[in-house]
C-alpha positions as MATLAB code, in Angstrom:
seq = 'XXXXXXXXXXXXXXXXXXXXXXXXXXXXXXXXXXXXXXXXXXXXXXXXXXXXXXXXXXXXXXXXXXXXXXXXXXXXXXXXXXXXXXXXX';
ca = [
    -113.132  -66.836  -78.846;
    -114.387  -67.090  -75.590;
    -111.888  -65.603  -73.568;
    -112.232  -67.440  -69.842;
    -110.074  -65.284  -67.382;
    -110.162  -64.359  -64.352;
    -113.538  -62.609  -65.178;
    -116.721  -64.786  -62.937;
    -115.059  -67.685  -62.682;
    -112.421  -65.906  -60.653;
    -114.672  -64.598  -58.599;
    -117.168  -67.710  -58.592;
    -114.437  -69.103  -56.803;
    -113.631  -66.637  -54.321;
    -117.314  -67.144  -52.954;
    -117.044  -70.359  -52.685;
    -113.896  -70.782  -50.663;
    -115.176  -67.779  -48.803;
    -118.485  -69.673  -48.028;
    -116.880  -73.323  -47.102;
    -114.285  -71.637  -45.251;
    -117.195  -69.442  -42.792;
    -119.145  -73.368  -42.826;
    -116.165  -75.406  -41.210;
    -115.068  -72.256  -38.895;
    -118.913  -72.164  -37.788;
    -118.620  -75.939  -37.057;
    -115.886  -75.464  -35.177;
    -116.471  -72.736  -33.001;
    -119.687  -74.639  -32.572;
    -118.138  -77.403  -31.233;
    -115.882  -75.662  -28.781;
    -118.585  -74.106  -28.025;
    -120.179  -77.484  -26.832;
    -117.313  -78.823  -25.331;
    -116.293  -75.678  -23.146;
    -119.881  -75.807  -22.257;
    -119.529  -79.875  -20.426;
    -116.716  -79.400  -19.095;
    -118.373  -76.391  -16.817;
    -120.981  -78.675  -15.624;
    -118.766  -81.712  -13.894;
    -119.883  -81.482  -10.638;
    -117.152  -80.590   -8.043;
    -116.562  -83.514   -6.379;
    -116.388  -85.667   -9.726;
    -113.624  -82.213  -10.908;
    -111.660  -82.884   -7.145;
    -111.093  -86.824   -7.813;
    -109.772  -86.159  -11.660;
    -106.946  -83.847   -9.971;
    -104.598  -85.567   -8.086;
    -104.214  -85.217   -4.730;
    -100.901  -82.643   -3.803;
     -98.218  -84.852   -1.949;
     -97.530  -83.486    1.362;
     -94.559  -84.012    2.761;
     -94.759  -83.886    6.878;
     -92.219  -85.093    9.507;
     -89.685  -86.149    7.105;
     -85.845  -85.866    6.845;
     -84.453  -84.532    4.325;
     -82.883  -88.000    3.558;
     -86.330  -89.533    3.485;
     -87.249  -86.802    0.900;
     -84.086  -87.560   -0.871;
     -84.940  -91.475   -0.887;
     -88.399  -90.580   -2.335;
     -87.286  -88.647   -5.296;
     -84.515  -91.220   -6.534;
     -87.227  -94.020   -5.920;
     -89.649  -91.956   -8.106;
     -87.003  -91.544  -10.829;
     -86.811  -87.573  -10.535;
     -83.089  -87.391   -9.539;
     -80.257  -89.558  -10.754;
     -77.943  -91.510   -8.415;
     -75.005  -89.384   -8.888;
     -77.826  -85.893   -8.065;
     -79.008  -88.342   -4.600;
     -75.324  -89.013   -3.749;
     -74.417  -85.563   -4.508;
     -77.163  -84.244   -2.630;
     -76.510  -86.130   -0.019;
     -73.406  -85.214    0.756;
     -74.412  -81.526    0.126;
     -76.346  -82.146    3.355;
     -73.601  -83.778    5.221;
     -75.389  -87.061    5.724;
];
């Protein structure tokens, strides 16, 4: 008989996973490699216009800030009305 077992096949196929497995994590890290490497060279004022700008918020009441954030949606009407009262306005 022949007797196939985990003799060189087994190990045949050991290699080869071992081998594809070092090709697609050396195309990878190649890759990242490339991308991490653009992403250094945007110049600065092209990096300062894809950040947006911090909102300041100067000479305002503290109702005006109150208005803002229920217009923008980051408070509810029952958090502005509770606020509000909070402050006593």
């Amino acid at each position: 008989m022949m007797g196939f077992g985990m003799g060189m096949l087994g190990l045949g196929a050991l290699v080869m996973i071992a081998f594809w497995v070092l090709v697609i994590g050396g195309a990878v890290w190649l890759v990242m490699t490339l991308v991490r490497g653009n992403q250094s060279s945007i110049p600065a004022n092209q990096a300062q216009a894809l950040t947006p700008a911090p909102t300041t918020v100067s000479n305002s009441t503290p109702l005006d800030i109150l208005k803002t954030r229920y217009a923008k949606g980051e408070i509810t009407k029952e958090q502005f009305e509770e606020m509000r009262r909070d402050l006593g306005l």
